[in-house]
N, CA, C and O atoms as a Tinker XYZ file with bonds, in Angstrom:
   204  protein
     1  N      0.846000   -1.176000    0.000000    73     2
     2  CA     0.000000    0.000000    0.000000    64     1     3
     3  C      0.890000    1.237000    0.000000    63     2     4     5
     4  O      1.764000    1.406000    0.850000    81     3
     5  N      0.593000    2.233000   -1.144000    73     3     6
     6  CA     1.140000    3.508000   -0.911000    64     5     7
     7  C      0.138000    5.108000   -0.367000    63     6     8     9
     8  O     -0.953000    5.597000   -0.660000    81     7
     9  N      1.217000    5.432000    0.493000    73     7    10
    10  CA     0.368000    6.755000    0.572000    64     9    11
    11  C      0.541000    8.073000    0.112000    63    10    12    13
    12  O      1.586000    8.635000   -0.216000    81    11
    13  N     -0.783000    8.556000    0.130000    73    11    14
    14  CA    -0.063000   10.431000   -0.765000    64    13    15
    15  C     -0.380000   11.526000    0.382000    63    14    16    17
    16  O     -1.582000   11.639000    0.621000    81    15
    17  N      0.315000   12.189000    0.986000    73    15    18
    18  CA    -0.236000   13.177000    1.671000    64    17    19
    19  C     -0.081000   14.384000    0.959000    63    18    20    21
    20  O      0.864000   14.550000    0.188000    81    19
    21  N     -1.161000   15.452000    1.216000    73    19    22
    22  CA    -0.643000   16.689000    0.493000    64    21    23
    23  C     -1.238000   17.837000    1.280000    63    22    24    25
    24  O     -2.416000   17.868000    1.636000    81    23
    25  N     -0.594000   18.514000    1.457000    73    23    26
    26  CA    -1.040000   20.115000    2.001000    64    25    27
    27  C     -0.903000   20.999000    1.313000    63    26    28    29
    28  O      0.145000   21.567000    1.006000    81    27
    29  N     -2.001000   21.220000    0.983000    73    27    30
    30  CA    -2.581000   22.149000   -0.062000    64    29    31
    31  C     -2.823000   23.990000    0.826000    63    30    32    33
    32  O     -3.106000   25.027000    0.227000    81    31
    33  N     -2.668000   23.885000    1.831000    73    31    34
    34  CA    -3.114000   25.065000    2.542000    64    33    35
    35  C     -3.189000   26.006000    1.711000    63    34    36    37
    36  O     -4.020000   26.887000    1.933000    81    35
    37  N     -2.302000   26.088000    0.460000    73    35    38
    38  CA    -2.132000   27.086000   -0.929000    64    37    39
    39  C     -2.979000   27.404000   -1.487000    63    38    40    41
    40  O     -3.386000   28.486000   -1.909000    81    39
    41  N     -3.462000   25.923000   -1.528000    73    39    42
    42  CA    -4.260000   25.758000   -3.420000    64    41    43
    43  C     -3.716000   24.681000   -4.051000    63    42    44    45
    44  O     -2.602000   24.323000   -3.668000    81    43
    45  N     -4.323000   23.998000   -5.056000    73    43    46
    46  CA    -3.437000   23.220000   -5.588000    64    45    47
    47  C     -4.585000   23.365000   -7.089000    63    46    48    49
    48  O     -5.811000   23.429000   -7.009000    81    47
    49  N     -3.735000   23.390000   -8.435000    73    47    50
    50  CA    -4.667000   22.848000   -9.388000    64    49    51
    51  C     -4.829000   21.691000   -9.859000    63    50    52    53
    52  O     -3.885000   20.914000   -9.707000    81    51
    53  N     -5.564000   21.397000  -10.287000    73    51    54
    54  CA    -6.824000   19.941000  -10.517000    64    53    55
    55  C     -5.572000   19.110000  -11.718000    63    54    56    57
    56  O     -4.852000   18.116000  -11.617000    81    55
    57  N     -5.774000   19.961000  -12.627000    73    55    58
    58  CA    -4.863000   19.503000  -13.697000    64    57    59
    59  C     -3.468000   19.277000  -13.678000    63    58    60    61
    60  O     -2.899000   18.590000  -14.527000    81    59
    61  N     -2.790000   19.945000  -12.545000    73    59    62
    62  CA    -1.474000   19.484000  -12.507000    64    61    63
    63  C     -1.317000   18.536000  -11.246000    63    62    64    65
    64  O     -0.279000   17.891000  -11.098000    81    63
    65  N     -2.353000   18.462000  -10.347000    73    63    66
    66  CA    -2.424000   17.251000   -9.408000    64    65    67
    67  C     -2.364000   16.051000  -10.213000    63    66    68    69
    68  O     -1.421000   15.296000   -9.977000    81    67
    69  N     -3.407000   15.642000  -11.359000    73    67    70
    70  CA    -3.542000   14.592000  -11.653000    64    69    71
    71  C     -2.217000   14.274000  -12.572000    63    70    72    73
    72  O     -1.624000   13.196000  -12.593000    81    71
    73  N     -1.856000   15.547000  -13.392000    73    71    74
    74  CA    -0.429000   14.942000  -14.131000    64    73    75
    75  C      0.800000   14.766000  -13.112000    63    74    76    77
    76  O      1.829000   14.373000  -13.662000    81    75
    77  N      0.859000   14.920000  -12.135000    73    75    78
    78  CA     2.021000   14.448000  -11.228000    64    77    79
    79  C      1.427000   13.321000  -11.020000    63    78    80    81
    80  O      2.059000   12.481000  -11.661000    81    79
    81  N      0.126000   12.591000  -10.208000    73    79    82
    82  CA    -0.304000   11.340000  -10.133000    64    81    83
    83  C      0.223000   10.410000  -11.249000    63    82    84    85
    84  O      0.849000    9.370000  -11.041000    81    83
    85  N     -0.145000   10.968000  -12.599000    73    83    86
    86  CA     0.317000    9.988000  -13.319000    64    85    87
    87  C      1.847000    9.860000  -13.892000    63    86    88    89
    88  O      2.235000    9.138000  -14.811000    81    87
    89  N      2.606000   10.774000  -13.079000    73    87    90
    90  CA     4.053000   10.215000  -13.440000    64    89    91
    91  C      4.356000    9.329000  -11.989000    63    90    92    93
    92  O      5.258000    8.492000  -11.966000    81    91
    93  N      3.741000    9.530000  -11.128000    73    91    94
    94  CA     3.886000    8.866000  -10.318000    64    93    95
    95  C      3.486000    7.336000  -10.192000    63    94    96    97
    96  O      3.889000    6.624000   -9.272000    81    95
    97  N      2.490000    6.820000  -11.411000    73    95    98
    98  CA     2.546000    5.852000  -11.618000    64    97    99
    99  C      0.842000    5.110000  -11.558000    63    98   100   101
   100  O      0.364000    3.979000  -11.460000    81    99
   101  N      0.233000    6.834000  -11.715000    73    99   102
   102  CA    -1.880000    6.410000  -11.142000    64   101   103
   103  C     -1.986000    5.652000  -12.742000    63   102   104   105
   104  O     -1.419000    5.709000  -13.834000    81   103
   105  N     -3.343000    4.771000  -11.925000    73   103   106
   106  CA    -3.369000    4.158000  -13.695000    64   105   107
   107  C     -4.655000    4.953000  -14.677000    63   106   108   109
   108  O     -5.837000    5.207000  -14.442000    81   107
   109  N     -3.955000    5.132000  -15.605000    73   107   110
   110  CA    -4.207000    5.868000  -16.656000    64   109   111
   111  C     -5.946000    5.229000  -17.123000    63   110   112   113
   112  O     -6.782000    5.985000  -17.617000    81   111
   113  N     -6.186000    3.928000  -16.881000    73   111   114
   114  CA    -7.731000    3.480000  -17.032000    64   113   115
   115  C     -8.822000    4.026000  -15.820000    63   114   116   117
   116  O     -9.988000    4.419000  -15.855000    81   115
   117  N     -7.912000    3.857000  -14.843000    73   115   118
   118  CA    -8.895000    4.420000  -13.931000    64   117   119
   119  C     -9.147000    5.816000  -14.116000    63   118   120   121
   120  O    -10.330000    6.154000  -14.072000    81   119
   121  N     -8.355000    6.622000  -14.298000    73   119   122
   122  CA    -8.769000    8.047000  -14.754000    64   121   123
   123  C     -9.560000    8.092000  -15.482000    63   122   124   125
   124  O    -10.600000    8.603000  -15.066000    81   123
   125  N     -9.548000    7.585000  -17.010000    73   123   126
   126  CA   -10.537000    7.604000  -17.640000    64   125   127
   127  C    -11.984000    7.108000  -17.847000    63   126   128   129
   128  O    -12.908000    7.418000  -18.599000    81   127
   129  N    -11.731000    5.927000  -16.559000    73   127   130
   130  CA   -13.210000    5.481000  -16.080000    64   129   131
   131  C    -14.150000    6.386000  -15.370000    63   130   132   133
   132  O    -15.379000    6.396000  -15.299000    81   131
   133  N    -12.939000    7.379000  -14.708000    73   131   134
   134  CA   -13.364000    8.202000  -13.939000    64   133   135
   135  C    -14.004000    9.419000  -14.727000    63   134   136   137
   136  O    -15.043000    9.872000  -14.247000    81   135
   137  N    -13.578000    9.917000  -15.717000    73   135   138
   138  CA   -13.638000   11.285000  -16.243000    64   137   139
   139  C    -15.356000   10.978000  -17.285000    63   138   140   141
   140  O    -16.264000   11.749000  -17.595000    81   139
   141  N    -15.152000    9.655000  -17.511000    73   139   142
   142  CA   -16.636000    8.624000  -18.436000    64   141   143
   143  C    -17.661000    9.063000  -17.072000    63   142   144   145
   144  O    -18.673000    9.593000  -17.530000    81   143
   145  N    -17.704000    9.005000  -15.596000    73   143   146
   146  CA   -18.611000    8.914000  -14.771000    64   145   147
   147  C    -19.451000   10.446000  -15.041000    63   146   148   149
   148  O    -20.668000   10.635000  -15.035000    81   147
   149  N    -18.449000   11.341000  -15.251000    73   147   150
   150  CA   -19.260000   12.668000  -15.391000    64   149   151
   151  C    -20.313000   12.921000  -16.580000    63   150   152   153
   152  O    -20.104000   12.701000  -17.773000    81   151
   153  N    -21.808000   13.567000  -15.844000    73   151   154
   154  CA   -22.554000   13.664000  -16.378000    64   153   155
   155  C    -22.409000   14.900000  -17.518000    63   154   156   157
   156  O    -23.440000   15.569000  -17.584000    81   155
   157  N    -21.330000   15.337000  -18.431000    73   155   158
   158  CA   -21.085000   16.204000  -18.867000    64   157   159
   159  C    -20.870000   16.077000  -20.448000    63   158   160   161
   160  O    -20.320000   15.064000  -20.879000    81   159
   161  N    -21.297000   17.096000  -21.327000    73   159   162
   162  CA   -21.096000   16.459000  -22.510000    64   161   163
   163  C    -19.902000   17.329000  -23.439000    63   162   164   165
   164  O    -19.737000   18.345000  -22.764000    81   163
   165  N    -19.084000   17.421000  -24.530000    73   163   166
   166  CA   -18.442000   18.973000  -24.986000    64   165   167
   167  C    -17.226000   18.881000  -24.493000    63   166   168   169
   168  O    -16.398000   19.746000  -24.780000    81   167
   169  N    -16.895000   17.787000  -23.645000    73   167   170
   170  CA   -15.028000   17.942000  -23.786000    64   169   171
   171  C    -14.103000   16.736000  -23.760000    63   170   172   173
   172  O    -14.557000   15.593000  -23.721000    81   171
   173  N    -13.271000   16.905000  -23.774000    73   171   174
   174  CA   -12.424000   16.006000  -24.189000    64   173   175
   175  C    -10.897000   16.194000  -23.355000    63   174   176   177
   176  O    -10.529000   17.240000  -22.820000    81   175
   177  N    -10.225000   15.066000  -23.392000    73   175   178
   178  CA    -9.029000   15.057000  -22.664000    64   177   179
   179  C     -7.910000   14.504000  -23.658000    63   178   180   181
   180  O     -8.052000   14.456000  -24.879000    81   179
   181  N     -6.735000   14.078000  -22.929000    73   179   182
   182  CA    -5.252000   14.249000  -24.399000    64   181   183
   183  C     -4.494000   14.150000  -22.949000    63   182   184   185
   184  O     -4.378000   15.024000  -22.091000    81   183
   185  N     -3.971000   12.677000  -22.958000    73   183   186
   186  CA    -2.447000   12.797000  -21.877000    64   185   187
   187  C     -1.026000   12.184000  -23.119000    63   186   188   189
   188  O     -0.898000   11.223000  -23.877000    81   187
   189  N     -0.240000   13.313000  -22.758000    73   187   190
   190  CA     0.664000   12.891000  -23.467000    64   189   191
   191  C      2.033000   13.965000  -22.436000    63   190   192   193
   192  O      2.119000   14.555000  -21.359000    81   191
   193  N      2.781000   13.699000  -23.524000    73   191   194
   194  CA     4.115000   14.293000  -22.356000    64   193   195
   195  C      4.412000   16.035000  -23.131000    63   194   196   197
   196  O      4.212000   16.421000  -24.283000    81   195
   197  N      4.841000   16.615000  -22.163000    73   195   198
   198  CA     5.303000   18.262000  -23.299000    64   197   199
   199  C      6.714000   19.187000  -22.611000    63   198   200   201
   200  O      6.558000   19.850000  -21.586000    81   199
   201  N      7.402000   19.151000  -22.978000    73   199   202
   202  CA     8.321000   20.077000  -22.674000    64   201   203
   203  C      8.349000   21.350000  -22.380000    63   202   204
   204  O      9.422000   21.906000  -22.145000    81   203
């Protein structure tokens, strides 16, 4: 079992939380099982790497 702690007392954004998760090794299906649960229609996602 691994754990993540984070203190955000800052702020943290959504989109760069989850791209550190996934260099860290989150699996890439479950995200997208996840992002399928939303009742939302009009967008779209793209993981890839960028310099």
């Amino acid at each position: 079992m691994r754990n993540l702690f984070l203190e955000c007392n800052a702020g943290i954004s959504g989109d760069m939380l989850v791209a550190a998760m996934l260099d860290m090794g989150a699996d890439r299906s479950v995200l997208k099982q996840a992002l399928l649960s939303i009742p939302a229609k009009g967008f779209m996602y793209k993981i890839s790497r960028v310099d």
